[in-house]
ZATORLUM-373172 format. One line per field, with one value per atom (N, C-alpha, C): residue number from 1; residue in one letter; atom name; x, y negated, z negated. Coordinates in pm, whole numbers, plus 50000, padded with zeros to 5 digits. Last residue first. Layout:
<nodes>
nr: NUM | ...
rest: A | ...
atom: CA | ...
px: X | ...
py: Y | ...
pz: Z | ...
</nodes>
This chain:
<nodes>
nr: 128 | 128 | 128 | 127 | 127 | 127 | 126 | 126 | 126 | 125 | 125 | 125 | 124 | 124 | 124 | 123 | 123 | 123 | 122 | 122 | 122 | 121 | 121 | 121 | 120 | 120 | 120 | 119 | 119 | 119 | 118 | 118 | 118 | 117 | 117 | 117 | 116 | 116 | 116 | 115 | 115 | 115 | 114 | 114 | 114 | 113 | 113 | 113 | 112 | 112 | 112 | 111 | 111 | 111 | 110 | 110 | 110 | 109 | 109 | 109 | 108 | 108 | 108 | 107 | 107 | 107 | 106 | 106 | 106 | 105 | 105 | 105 | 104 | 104 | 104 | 103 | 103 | 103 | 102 | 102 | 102 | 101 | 101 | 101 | 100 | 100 | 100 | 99 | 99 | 99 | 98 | 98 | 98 | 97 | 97 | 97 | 96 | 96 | 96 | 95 | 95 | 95 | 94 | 94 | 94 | 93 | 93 | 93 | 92 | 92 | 92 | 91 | 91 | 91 | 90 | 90 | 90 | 89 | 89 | 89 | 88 | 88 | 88 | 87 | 87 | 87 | 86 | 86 | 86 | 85 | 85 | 85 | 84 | 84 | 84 | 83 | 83 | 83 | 82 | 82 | 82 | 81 | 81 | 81 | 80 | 80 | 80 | 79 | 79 | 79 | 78 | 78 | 78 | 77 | 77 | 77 | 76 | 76 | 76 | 75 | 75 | 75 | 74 | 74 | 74 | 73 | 73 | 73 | 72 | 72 | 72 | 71 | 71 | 71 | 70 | 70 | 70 | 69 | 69 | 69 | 68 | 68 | 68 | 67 | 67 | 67 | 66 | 66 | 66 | 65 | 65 | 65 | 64 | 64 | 64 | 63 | 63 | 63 | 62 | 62 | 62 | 61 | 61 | 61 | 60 | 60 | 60 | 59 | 59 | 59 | 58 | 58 | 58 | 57 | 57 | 57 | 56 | 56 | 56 | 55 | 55 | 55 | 54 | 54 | 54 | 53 | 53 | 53 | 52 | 52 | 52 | 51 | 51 | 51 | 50 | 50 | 50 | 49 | 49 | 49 | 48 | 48 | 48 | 47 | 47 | 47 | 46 | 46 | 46 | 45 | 45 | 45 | 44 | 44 | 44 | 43 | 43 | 43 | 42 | 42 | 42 | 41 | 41 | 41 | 40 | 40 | 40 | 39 | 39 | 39 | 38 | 38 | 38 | 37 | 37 | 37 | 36 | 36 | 36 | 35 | 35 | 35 | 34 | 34 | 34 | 33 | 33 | 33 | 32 | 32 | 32 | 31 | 31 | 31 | 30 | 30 | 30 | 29 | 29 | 29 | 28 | 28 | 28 | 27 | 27 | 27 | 26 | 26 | 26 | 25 | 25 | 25 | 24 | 24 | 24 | 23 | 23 | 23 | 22 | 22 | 22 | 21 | 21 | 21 | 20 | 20 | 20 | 19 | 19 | 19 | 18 | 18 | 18 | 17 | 17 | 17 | 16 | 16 | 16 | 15 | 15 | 15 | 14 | 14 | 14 | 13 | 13 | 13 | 12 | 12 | 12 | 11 | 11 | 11 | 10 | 10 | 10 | 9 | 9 | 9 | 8 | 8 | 8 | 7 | 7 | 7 | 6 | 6 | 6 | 5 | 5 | 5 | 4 | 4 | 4 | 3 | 3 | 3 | 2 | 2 | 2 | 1 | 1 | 1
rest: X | X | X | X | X | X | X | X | X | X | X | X | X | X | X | X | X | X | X | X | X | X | X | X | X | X | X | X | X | X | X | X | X | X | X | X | X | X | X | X | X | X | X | X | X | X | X | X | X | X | X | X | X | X | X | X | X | X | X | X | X | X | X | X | X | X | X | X | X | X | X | X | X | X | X | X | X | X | X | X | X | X | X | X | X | X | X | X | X | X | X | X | X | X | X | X | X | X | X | X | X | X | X | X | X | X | X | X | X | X | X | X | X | X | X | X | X | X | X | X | X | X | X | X | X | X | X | X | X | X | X | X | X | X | X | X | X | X | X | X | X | X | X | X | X | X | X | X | X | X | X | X | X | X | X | X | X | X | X | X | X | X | X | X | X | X | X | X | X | X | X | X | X | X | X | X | X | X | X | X | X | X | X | X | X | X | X | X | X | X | X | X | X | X | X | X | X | X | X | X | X | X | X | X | X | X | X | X | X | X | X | X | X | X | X | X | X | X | X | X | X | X | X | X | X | X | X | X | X | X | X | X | X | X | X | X | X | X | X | X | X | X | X | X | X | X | X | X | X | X | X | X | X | X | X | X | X | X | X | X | X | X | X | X | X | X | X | X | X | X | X | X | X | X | X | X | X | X | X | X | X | X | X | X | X | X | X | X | X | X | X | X | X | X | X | X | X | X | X | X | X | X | X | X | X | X | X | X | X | X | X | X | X | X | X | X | X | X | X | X | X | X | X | X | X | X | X | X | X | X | X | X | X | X | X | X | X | X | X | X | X | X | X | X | X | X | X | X | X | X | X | X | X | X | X | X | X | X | X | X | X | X | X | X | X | X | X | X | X | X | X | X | X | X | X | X | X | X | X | X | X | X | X | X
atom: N | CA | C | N | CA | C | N | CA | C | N | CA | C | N | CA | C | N | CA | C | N | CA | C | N | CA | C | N | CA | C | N | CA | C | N | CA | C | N | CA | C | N | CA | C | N | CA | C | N | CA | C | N | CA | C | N | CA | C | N | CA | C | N | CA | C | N | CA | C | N | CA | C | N | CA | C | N | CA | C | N | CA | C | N | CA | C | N | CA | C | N | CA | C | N | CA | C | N | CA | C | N | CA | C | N | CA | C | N | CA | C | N | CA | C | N | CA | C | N | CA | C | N | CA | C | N | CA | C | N | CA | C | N | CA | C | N | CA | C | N | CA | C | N | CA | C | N | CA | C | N | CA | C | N | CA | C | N | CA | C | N | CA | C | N | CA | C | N | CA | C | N | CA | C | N | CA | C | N | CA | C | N | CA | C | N | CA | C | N | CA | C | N | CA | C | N | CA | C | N | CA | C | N | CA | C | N | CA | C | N | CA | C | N | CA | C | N | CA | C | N | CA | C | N | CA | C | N | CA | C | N | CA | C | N | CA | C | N | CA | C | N | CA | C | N | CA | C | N | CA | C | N | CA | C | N | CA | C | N | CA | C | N | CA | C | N | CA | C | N | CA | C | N | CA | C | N | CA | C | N | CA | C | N | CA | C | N | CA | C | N | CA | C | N | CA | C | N | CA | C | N | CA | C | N | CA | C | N | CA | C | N | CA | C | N | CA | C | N | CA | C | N | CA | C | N | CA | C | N | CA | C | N | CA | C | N | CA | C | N | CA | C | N | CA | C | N | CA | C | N | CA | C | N | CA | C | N | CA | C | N | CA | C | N | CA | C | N | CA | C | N | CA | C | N | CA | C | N | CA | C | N | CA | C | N | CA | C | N | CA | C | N | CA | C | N | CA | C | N | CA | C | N | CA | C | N | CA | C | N | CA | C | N | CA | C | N | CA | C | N | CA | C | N | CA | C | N | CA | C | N | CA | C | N | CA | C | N | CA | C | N | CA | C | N | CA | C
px: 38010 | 37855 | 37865 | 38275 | 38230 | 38125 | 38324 | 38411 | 38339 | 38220 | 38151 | 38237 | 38396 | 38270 | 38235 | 38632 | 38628 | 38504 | 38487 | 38531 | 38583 | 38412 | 38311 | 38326 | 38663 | 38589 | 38468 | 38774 | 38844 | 38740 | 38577 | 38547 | 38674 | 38641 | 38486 | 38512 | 38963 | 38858 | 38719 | 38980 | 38993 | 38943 | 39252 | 39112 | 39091 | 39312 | 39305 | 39222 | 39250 | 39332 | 39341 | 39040 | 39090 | 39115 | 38994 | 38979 | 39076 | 38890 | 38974 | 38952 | 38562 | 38650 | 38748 | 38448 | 38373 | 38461 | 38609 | 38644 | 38556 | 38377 | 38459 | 38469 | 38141 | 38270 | 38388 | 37898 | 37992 | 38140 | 37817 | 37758 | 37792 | 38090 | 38019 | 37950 | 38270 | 38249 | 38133 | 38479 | 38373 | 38371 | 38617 | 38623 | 38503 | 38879 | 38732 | 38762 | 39056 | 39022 | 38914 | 39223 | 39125 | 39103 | 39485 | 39346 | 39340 | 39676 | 39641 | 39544 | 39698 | 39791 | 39732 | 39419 | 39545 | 39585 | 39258 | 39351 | 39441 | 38990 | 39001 | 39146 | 39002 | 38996 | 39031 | 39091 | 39203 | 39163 | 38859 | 38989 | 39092 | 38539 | 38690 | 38830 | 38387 | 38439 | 38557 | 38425 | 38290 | 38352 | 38686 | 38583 | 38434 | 38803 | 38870 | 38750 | 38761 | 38688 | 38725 | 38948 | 38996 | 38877 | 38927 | 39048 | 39045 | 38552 | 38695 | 38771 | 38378 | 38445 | 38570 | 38045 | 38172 | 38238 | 37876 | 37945 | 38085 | 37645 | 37773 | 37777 | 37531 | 37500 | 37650 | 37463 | 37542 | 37459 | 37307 | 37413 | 37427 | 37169 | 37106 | 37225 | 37360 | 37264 | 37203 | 37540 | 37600 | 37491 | 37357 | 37359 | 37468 | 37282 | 37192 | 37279 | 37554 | 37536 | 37386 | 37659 | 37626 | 37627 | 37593 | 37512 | 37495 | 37580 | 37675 | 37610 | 37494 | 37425 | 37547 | 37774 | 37705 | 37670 | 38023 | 37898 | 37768 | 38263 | 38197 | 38075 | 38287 | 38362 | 38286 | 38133 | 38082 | 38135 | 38286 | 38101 | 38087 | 38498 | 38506 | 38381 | 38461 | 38553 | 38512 | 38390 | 38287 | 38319 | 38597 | 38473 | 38410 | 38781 | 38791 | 38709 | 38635 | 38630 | 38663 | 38689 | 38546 | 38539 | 38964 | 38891 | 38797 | 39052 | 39166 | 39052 | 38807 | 38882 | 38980 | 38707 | 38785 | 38818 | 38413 | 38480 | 38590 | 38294 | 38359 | 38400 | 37981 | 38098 | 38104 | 37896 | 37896 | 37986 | 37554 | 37729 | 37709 | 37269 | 37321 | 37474 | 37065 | 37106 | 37236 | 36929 | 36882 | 36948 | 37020 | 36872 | 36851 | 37276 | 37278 | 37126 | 37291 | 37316 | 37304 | 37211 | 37124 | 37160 | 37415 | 37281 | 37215 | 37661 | 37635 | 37541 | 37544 | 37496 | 37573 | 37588 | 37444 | 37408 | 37801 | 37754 | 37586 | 37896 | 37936 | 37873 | 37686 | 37788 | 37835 | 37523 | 37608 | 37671 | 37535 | 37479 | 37569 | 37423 | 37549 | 37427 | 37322 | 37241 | 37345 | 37452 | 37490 | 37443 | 37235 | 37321 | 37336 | 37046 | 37115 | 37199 | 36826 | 36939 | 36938 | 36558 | 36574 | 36719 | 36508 | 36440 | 36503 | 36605 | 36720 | 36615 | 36538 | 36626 | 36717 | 36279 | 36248 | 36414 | 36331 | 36295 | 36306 | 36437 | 36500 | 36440 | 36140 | 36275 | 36357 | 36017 | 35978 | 36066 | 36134 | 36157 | 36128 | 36108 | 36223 | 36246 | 35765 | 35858 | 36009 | 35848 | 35753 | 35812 | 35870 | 35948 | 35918 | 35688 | 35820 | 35902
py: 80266 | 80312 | 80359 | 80166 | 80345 | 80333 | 79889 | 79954 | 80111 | 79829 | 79792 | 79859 | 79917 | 79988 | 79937 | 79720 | 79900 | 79952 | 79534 | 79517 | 79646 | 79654 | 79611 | 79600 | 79704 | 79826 | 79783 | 79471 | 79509 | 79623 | 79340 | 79286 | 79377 | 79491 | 79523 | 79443 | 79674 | 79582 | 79614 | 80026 | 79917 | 79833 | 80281 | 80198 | 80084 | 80491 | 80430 | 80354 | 80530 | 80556 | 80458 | 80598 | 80506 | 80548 | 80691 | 80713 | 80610 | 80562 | 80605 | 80636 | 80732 | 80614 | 80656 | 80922 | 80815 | 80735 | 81271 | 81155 | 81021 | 81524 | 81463 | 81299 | 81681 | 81668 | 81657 | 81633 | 81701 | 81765 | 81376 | 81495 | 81637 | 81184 | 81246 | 81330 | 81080 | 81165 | 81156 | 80939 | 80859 | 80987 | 80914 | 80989 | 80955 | 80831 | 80790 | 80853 | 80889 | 80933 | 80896 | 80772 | 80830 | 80803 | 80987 | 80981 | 80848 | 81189 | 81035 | 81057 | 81383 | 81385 | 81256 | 81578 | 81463 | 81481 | 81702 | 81721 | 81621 | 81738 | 81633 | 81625 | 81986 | 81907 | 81756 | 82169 | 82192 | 82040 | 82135 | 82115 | 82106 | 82155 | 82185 | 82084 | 82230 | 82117 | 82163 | 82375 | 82297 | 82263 | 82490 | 82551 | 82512 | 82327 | 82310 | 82381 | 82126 | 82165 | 82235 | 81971 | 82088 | 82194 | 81729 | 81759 | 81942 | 81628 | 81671 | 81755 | 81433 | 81572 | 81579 | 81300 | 81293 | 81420 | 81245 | 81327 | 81255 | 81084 | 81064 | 81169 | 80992 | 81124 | 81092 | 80701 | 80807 | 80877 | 80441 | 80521 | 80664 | 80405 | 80393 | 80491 | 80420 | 80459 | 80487 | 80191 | 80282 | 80390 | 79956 | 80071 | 80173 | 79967 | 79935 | 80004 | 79855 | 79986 | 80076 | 79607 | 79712 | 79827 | 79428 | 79413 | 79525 | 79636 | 79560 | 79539 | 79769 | 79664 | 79590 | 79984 | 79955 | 79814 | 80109 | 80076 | 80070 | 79955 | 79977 | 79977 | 80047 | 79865 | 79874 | 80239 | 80146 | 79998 | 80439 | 80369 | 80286 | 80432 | 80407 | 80348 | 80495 | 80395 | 80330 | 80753 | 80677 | 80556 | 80884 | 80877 | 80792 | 80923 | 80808 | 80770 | 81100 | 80956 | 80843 | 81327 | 81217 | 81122 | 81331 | 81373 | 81277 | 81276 | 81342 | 81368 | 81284 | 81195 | 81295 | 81191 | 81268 | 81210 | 81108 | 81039 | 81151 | 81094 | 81170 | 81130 | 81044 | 80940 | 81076 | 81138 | 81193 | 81129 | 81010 | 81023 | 81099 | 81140 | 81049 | 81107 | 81296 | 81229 | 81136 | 81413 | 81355 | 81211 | 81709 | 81656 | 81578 | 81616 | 81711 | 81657 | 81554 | 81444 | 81495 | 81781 | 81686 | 81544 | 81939 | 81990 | 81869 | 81794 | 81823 | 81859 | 81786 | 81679 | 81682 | 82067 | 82005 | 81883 | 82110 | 82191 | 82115 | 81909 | 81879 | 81984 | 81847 | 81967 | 81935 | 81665 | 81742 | 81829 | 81312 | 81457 | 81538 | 81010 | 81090 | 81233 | 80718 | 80851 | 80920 | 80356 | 80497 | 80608 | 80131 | 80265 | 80320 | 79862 | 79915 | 80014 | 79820 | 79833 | 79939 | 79767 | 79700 | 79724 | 79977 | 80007 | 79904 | 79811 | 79985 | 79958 | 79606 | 79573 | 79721 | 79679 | 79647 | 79654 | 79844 | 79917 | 79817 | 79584 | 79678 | 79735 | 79459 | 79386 | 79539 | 79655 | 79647 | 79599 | 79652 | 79793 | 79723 | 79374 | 79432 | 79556 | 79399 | 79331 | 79367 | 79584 | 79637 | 79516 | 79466 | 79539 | 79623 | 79275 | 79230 | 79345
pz: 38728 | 38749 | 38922 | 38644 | 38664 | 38666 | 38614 | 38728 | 38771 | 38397 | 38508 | 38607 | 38225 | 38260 | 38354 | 38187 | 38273 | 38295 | 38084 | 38198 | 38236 | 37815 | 37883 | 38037 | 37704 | 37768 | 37829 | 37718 | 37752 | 37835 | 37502 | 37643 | 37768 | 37331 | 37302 | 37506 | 37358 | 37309 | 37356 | 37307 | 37378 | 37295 | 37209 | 37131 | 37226 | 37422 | 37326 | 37282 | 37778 | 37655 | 37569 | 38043 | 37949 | 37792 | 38373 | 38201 | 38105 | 38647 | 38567 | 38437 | 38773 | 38734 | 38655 | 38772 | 38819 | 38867 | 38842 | 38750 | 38842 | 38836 | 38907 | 38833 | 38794 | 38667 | 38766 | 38926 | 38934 | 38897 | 38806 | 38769 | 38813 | 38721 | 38766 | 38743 | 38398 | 38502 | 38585 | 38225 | 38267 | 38415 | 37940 | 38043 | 38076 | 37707 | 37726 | 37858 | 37416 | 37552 | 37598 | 37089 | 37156 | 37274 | 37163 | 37160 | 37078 | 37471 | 37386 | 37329 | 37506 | 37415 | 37392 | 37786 | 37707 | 37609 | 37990 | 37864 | 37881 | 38104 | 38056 | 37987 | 38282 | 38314 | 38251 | 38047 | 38180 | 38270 | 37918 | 37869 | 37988 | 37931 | 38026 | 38020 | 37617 | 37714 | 37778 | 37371 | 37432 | 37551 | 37278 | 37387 | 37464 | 37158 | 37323 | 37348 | 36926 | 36972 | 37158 | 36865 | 36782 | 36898 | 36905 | 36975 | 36994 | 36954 | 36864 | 36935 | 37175 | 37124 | 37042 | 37227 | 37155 | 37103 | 37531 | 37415 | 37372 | 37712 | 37621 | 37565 | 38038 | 37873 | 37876 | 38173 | 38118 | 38040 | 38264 | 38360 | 38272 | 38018 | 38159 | 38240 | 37820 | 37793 | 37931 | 37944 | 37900 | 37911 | 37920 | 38037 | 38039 | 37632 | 37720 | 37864 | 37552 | 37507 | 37564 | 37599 | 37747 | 37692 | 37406 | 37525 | 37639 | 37079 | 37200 | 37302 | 36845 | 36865 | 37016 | 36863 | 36776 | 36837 | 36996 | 37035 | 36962 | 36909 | 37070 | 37102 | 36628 | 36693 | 36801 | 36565 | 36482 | 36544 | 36709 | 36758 | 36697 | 36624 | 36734 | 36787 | 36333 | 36363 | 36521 | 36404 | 36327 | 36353 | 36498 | 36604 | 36597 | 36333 | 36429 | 36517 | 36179 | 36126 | 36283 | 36338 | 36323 | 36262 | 36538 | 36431 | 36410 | 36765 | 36718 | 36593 | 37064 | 36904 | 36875 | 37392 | 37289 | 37185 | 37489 | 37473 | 37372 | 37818 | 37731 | 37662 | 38013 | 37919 | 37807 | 38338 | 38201 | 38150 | 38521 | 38494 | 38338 | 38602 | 38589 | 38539 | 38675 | 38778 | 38708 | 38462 | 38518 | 38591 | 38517 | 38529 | 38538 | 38460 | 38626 | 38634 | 38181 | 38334 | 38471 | 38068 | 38073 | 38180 | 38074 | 38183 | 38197 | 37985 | 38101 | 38183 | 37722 | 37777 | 37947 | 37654 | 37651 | 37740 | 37702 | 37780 | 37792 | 37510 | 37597 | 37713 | 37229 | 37289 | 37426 | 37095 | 37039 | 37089 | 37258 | 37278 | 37205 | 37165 | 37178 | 37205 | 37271 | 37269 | 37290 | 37115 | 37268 | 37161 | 37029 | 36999 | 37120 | 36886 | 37023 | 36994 | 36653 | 36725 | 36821 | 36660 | 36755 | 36747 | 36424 | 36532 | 36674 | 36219 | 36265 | 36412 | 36165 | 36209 | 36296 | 36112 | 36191 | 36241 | 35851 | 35943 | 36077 | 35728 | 35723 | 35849 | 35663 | 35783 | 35809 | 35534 | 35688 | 35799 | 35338 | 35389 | 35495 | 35249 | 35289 | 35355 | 35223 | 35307 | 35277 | 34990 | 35115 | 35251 | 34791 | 34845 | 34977 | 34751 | 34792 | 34849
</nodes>
């Protein structure tokens, strides 16, 4: 019996859907230059709100699939100014979503605060 539950279990982590965060913003800048694709910023004021933020957005969601396809994601703390060009992304709002180029030119507008799930679904389609 307990073997079938580990397995549902395992089966249910393996078929969720997750945005592939990158731990440094220098990191997941090389990694969208390689491989062609945009960069999703997202700024927090601190990691809980981070936790808060993946767990409503992008946990098991239909377009966490091309979020993934289009983008390298980082997630950056406020505190953190030296990962990341600050001069480029700086705001007072958080939390900040930043949708760049591989040239760290803005895709698309950025978006402040907590969106809905169909709010940020309909800005994304705007930045591929």
């Amino acid at each position: 019996m307990r073997y079938i539950f580990v397995s549902i279990i395992l089966a249910v982590v393996l078929e969720a859907n997750y945005v592939k965060w990158m731990p440094t913003y220098d990191m997941a800048h090389a990694k969208a230059l390689q491989e062609k694709k945009g960069l999703f910023v997202l700024l927090v004021e601190n990691y809980d709100e981070a936790k808060q933020i993946n767990y409503e957005l992008f946990t098991n969601k239909e377009y966490v699939e091309s979020i993934n396809e289009n983008f390298v994601c980082v997630i950056i703390n406020k505190e953190q100014t030296s990962s990341y060009p600050i001069e480029l992304l700086y705001t007072l709002e958080y939390p900040a979503m930043f949708f760049l180029n591989t040239y760290e030119l803005f895709a698309c507008k950025a978006f402040f605060g907590l969106p809905t799930q169909k709010q940020f679904q309909e800005h994304l389609k705007l930045c591929y």
